[in-house]
C-alpha positions in Angstrom: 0.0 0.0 0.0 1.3 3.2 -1.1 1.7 6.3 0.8 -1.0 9.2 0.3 -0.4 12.5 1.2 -3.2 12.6 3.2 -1.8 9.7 5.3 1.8 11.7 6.3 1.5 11.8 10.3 -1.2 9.2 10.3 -0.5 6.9 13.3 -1.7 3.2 13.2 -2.4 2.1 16.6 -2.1 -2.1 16.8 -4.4 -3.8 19.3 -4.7 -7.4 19.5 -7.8 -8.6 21.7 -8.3 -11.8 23.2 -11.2 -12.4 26.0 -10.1 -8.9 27.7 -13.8 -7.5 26.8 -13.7 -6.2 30.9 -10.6 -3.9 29.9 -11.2 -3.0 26.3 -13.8 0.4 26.4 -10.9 1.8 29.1 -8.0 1.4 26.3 -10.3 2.6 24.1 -11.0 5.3 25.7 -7.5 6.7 26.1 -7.1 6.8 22.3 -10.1 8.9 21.8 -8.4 10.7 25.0 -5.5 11.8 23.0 -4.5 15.4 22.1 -2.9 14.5 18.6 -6.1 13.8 16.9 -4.2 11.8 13.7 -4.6 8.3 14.1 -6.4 4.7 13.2 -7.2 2.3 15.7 -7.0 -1.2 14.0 -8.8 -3.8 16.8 -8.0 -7.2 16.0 -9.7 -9.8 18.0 -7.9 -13.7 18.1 -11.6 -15.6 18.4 -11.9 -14.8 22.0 -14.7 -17.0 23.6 -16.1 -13.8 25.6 -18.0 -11.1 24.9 -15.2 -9.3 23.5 -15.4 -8.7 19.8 -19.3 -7.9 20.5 -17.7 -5.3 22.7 -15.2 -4.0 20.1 -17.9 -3.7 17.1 -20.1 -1.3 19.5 -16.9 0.4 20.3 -15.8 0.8 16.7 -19.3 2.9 16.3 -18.2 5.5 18.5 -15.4 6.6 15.9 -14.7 6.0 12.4 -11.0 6.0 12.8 -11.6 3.0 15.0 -12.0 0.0 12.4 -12.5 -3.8 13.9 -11.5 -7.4 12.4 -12.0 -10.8 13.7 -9.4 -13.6 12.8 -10.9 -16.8 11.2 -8.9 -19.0 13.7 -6.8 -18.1 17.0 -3.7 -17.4 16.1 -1.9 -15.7 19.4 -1.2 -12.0 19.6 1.4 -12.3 16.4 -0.8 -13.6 14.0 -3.7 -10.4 15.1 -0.6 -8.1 15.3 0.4 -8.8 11.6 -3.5 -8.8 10.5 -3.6 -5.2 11.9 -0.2 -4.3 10.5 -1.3 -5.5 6.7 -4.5 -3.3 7.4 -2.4 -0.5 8.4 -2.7 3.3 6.2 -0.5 5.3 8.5 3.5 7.3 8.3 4.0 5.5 12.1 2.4 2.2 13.9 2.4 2.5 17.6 1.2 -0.6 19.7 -1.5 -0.6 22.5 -2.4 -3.5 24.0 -6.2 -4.0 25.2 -5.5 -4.0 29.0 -3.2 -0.5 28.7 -3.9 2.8 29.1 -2.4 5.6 26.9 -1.8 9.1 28.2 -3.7 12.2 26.6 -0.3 13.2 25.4 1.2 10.0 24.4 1.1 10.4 20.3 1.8 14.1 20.4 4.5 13.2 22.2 5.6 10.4 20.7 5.6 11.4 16.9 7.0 14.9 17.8 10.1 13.4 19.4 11.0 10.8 16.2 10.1 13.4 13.8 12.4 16.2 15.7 15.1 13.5 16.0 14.9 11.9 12.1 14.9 8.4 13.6 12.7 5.4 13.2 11.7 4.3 16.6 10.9 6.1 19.5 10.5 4.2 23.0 9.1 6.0 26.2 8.8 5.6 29.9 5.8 4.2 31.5 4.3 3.2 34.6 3.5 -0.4 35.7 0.4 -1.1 37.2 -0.2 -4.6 39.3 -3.0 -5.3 41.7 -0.7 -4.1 44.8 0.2 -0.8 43.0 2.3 1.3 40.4 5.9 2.0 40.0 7.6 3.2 37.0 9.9 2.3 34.2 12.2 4.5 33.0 13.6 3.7 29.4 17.4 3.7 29.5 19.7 6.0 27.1 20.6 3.6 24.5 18.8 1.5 22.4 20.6 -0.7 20.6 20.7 -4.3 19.0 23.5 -5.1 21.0 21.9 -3.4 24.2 18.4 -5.0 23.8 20.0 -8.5 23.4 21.4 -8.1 27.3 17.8 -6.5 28.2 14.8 -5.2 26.4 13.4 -2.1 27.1 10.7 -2.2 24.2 7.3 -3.0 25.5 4.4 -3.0 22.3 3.0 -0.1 25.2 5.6 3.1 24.5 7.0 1.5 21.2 6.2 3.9 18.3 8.0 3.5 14.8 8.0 4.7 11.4 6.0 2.0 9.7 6.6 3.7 6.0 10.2 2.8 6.2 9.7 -1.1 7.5 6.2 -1.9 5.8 7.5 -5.9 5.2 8.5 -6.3 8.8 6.1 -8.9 11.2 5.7 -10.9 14.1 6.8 -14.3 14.1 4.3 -16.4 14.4 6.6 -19.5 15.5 7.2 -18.0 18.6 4.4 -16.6 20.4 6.1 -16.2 23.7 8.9 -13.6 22.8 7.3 -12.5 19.5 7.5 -8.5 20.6 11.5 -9.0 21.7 12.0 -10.9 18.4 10.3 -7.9 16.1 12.0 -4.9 18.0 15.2 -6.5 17.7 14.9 -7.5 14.1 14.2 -3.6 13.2 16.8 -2.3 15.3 18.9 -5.5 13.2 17.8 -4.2 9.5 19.2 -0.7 10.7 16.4 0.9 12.5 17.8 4.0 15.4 15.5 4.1 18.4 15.8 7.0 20.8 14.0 7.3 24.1 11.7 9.2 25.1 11.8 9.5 29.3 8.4 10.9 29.5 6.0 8.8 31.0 3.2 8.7 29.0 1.4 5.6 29.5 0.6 2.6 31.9 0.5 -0.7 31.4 -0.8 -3.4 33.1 0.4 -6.7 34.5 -1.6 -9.8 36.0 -0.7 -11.8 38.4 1.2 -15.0 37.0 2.2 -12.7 34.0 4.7 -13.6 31.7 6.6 -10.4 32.1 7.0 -11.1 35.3 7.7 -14.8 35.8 11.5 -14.9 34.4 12.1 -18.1 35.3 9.3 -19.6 32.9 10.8 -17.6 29.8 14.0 -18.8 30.0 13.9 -21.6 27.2 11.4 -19.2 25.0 14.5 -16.3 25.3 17.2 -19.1 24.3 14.7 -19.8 21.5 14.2 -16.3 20.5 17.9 -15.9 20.2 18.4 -18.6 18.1 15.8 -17.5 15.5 17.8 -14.1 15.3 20.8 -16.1 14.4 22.7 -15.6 17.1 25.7 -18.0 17.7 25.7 -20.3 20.5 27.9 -18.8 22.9 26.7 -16.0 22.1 22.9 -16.9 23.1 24.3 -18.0 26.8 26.1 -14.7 27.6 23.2 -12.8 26.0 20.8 -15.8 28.4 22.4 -14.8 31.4 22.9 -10.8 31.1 19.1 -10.9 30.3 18.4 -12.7 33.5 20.6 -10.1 35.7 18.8 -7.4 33.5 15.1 -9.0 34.0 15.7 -9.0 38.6 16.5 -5.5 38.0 13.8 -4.2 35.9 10.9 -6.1 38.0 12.8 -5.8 41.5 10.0 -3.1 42.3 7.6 -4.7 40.8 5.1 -7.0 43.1 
């Protein structure tokens, strides 16, 4: 799909759904909350068994930039990701998840730092919000390949990039446990710069029992995940166990 004219500054806004109906009209909601009025909201639901793709299509009717698909099969967040991402008309593709929250200001702020900056990715702080409270990540100076390899900062919530520059990039669908890592990390790979953005502009939630939590549970899918980036085999250990050090840190707050 070409680029229009009309579509320069157009931000395509990814959100996979699957039986999070409770959650949805709140994320939702803070899109239609947001002070830079230029975006699509592509709602993609992975055949929940709940009431939540009835609860999307009344959604969709509050807005028309709020369009609404259903996969014919379940096919994990990757495979609703990439439906939304072929759907996609805009410059940028940001990434909000059905349980988060954006800020009012997130997009302004978002596509006025990457276009200010000339780079492709922009990545900004958030806050973390569990059952027993809130505390804040703070997105480090560099962005790298190298970097993320040791530790990923990119969560799908404060991820923006420019989408007219990698339209063939996707999820993998052969690994739905560290598909996000695996996608950031090929961009940054095909040559992608990412600056951070230390504003906190959005929150995101985590369950109990989540996988972003549980670190011990990933490790085999993050050895996996290495090995479809290509990455030798010593290589995957040392990059194994820096990501452990780097996971206690970033959750050590977190309960």
């Amino acid at each position: 799909m070409g680029d229009t004219k009309e579509n320069l500054g157009l931000v395509s806004i990814v959100m996979p759904l699957y039986n999070y109906g409770r959650y949805l009209s709140g994320a939702v909601e803070s899109v239609l909350n947001q002070t830079y009025p230029y975006w699509e909201l592509l709602i993609v639901d992975d055949c929940s068994t709940d009431d939540s793709f009835s609860i999307a299509e009344q959604l969709g009717k509050k807005d028309e930039r709020i369009r609404v698909y259903r996969l014919p099969e379940n096919g994990g967040s990757s495979a609703a990701r990439n439906k939304a991402l072929d759907e996609a008309k805009g410059e940028f593709v940001a990434f909000l998840d059905s349980d988060d929250r954006y800020d009012p200001e997130y997009l302004e702020s978002q596509v006025e730092l990457l276009t200010e900056k000339g780079c492709d990715i922009v990545v900004s702080s958030y806050r973390r919000k569990t059952e027993n409270g809130s505390t804040v990540f703070h997105v480090p100076d560099v962005i790298t390949y190298d970097s993320i390899l040791k530790g990923n900062p990119m969560a799908p919530l404060g991820t923006l990039y420019r989408f007219s520059k990698f339209k063939s990039q996707r999820f993998p669908t052969e690994d739905r446990e560290r598909e996000d890592f695996v996608f950031f990390a090929r961009l940054l790979k095909s040559g992608a710069v990412a600056v951070p953005n230390p504003f906190v502009l959005g929150e995101l939630t985590i369950h109990s029992g989540s996988k972003s939590k549980n670190k011990l549970r990933m490790v085999p899918y993050q050895y996996r995940a290495y090995k479809l980036l290509g990455l030798p085999f010593f290589r995957r250990w040392y990059c194994l166990f820096r990501w452990g050090i780097y996971g206690i840190r970033k959750y050590w707050d977190v309960r």
